[in-house]
C-alpha positions in Angstrom: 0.0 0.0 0.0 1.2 3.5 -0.8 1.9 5.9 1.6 -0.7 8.2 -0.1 -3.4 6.3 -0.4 -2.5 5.3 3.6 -2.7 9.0 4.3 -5.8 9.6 2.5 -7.6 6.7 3.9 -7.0 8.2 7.7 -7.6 11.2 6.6 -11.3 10.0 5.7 -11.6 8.2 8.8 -10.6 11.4 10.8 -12.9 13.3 9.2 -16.1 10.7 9.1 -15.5 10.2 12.8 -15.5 14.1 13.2 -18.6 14.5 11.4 -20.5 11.5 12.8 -19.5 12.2 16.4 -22.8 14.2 17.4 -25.0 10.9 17.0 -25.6 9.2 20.0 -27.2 5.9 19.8 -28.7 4.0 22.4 -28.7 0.8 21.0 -25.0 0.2 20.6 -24.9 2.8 23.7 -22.7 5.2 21.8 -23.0 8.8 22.6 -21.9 11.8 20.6 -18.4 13.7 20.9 -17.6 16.7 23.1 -17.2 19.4 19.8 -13.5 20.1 20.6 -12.6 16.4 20.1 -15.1 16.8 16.7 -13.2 19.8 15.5 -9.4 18.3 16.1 -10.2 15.3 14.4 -12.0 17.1 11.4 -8.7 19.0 10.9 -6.5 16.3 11.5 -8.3 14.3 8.6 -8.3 17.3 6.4 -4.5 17.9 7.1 -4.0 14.2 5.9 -5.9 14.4 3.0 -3.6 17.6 1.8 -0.8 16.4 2.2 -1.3 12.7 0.6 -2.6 14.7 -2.4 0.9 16.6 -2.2 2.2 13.4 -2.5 0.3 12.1 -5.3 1.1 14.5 -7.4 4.8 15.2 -6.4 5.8 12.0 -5.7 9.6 12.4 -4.0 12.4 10.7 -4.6 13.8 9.5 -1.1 16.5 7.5 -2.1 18.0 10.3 -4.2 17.9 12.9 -1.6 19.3 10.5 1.1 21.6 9.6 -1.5 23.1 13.3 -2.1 22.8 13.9 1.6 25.4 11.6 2.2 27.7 12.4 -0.9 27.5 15.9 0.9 28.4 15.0 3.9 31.3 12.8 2.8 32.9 15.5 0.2 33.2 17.8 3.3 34.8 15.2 5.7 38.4 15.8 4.5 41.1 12.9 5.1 43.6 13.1 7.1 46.2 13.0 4.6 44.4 16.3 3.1 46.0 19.8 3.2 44.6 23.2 2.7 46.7 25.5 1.0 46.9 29.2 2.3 47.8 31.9 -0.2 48.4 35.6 1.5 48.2 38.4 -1.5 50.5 41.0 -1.0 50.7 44.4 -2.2 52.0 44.8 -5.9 55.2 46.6 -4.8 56.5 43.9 -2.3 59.6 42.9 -3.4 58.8 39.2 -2.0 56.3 36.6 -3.0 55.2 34.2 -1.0 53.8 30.8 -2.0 51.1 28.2 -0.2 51.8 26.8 3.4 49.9 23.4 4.4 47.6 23.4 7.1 49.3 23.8 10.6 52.3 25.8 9.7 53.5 28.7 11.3 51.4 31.9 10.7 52.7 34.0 7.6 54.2 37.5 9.1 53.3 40.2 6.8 55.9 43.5 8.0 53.2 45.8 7.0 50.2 46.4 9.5 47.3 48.1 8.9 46.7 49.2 11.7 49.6 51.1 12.1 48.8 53.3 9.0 48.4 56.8 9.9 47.7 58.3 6.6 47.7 56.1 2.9 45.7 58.9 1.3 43.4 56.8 -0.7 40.1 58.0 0.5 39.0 60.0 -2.7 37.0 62.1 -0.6 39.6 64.2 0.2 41.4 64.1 -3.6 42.2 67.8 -4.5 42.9 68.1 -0.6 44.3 66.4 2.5 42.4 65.0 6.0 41.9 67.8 7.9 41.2 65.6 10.6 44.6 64.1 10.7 47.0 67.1 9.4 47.2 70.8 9.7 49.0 73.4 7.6 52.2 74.7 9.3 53.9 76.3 6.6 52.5 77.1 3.0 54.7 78.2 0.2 52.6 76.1 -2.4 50.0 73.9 -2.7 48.9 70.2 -0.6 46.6 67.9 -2.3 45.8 64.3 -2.3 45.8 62.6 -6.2 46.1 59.1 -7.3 46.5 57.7 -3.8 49.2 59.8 -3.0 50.1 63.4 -1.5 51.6 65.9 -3.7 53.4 68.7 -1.3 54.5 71.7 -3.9 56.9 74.5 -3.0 57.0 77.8 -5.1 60.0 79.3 -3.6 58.8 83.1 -4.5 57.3 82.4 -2.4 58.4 81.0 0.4 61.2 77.6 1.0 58.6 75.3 2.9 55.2 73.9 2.6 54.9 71.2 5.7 51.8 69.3 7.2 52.3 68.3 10.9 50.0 65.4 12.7 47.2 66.3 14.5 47.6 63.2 16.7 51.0 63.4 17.0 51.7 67.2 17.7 54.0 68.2 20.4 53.2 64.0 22.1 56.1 62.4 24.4 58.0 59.4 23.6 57.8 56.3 26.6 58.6 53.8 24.6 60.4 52.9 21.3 58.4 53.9 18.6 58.8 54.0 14.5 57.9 56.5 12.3 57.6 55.3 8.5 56.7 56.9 5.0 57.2 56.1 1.5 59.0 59.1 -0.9 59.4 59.9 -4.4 60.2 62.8 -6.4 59.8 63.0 -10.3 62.2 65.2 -11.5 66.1 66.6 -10.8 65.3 69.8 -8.4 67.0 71.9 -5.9 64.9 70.6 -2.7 63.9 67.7 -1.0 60.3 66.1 0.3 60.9 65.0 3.9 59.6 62.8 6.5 60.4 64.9 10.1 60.1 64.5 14.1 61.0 67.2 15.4 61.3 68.7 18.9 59.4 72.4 20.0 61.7 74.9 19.6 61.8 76.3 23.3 63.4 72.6 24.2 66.9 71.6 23.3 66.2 71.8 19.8 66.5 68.0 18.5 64.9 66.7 14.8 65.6 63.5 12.7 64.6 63.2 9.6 64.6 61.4 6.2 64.5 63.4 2.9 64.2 62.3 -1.0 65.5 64.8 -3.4 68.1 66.8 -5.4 69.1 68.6 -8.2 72.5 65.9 -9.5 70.7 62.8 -9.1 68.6 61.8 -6.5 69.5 60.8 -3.3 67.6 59.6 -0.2 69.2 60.5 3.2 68.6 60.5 7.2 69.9 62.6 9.4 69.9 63.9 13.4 70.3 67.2 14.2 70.7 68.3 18.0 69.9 71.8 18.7 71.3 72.9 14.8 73.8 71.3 14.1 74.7 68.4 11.7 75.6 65.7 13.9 75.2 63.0 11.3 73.7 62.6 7.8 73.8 59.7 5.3 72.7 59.5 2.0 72.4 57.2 -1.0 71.8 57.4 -4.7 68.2 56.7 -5.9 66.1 56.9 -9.2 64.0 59.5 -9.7 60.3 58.8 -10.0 61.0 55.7 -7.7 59.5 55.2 -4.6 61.7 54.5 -1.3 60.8 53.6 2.0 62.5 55.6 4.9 61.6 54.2 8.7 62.9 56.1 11.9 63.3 54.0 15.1 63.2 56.0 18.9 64.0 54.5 21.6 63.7 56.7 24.5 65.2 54.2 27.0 68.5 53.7 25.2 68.6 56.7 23.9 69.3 55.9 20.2 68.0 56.8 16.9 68.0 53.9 14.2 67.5 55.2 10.4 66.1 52.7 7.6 65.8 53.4 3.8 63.9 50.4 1.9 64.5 48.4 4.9 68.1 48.7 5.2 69.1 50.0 8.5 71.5 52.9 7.3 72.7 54.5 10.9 72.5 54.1 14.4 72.5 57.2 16.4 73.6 58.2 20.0 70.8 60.9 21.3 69.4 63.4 23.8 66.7 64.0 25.9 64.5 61.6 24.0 62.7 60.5 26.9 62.4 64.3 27.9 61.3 66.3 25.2 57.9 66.3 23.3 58.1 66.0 19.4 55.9 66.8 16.5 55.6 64.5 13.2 55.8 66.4 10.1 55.7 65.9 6.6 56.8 68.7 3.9 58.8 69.8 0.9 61.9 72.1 1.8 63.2 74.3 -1.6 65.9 76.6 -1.6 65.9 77.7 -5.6 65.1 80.7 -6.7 61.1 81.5 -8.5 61.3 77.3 -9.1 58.2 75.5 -8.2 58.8 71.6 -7.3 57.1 68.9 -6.1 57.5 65.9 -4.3 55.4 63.1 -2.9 54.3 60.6 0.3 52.8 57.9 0.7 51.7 55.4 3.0 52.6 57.1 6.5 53.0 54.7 9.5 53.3 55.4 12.9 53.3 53.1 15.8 55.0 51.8 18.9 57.5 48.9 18.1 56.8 45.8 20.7 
């Protein structure tokens, strides 16, 4: 017997018995059914007449869908001879690629952490502009806009040498622990000036600033450098291509009092300093030109700033 016609048979006995239960004979001493019990088992015999009618005419395939059930379940009960392979994307000017690692290797370090990124310039809201927010003007001899996911930091030295942003959050702040300081550069063309990457203390303190600069007007070079209180107590420099970016990292650590200088991850100096734990410092970014009626530009990229652990 089909499970339809099963259904449909109780169903008609659900519902005769529902319908017949107000007689009351004395005969066979039968009397009739409370109306609640009537009603449930009217609907109960209705509900089994729908659904073996359902049935009837979309009769279903059990052993199919058990059968994929299982071929499911199966497929996503890997062996354990299985690996899954990890692949990490990295950024299209890493130098490095890195391949798959098999399930239970160590975790892939990537150096760069997002959520040490002050500043990558790449919210087009601001294009034509920078994050007010997050920089203020300090010196203006020439434009500052964000294009392309970059800063452009101009100079027109009629009229005046510097056009320089400093960080909001990181204006006139102490220095507890070590801390880095990071920025891409990059300037385009031969020109007498330099774009910069700066920390530098307030002037009514021992005056102390380290920076890293990409410029020049004989080839371009890329240098770091410490100053204490004006003087040139150590610069270094190297030769670079223009139109190429460079990455140029400065280390502080306040408790051995030391300055470390990177450029494109190649640590270039280590520096013997002052007052580092002492002082308060201000981050600043700018474009420094010393030519006469020339307008330059240069550009940044990518600023980082966090504590090193």
């Amino acid at each position: 017997m089909s499970l339809e016609v099963l259904l449909a048979g109780s169903g008609i006995i659900m519902i005769a018995i529902g319908l017949l239960g107000r007689l009351e004979s004395e005969k066979f001493r039968v009397r009739h059914l409370p109306n609640r019990v009537r009603l449930i088992s009217v609907s109960v015999g209705v509900v089994l007449l729908a659904i073996s009618i359902f049935i009837f005419f979309n009769p279903p395939d059990i052993k199919k869908r058990v059968s994929e059930a299982v071929s499911l379940t199966q497929t996503a009960q890997p062996t354990a001879t299985q690996t899954a392979s990890v692949k990490v994307s990295l950024p299209s000017d890493t130098p490095s690629s890195v391949g798959t690692e098999s399930l239970g290797s160590p975790p892939l370090m990537v150096e760069s952490d997002k959520s040490t990124i002050y500043d990558d310039f790449n919210d087009t809201a601001y294009d034509g502009n920078y994050q007010n927010k997050k920089w203020f003007l300090d010196s203006s001899a020439g434009n500052v806009f964000q294009q392309d996911g970059m800063l452009a930091i101009q100079v027109d030295s009629s009229k005046g040498n510097i056009t320089s942003l400093q960080a909001v959050s990181y204006h006139e702040f102490s220095i507890d622990s070590p801390m880095f300081f990071e920025a891409k550069l990059r300037v385009d063309a031969p020109q007498s000036g330099y774009v910069y990457m700066l920390i530098i203390s307030p002037p009514s303190a021992l005056r102390i600033n380290t920076d890293c600069e990409a410029g020049g007007s004989n080839g371009a070079t890329f240098g770091c450098g410490y100053h204490n209180n004006g003087s040139f107590e150590d610069y270094q420099h190297l030769t670079a291509d223009y139109g190429t970016w460079h990455t140029v990292r400065i280390e502080i650590n306040p408790s051995t009092m030391t300055i470390t200088h990177y450029i494109d991850g190649t640590k270039i100096k280590l520096i013997s300093a002052e007052n580092l734990n002492t002082d308060k410092f201000t981050f600043e970014i700018g474009f420094y030109n010393d030519a006469n009626n020339q307008v330059y530009v240069g550009f940044v990229d990518d600023v980082q700033i966090g504590k090193i652990e």
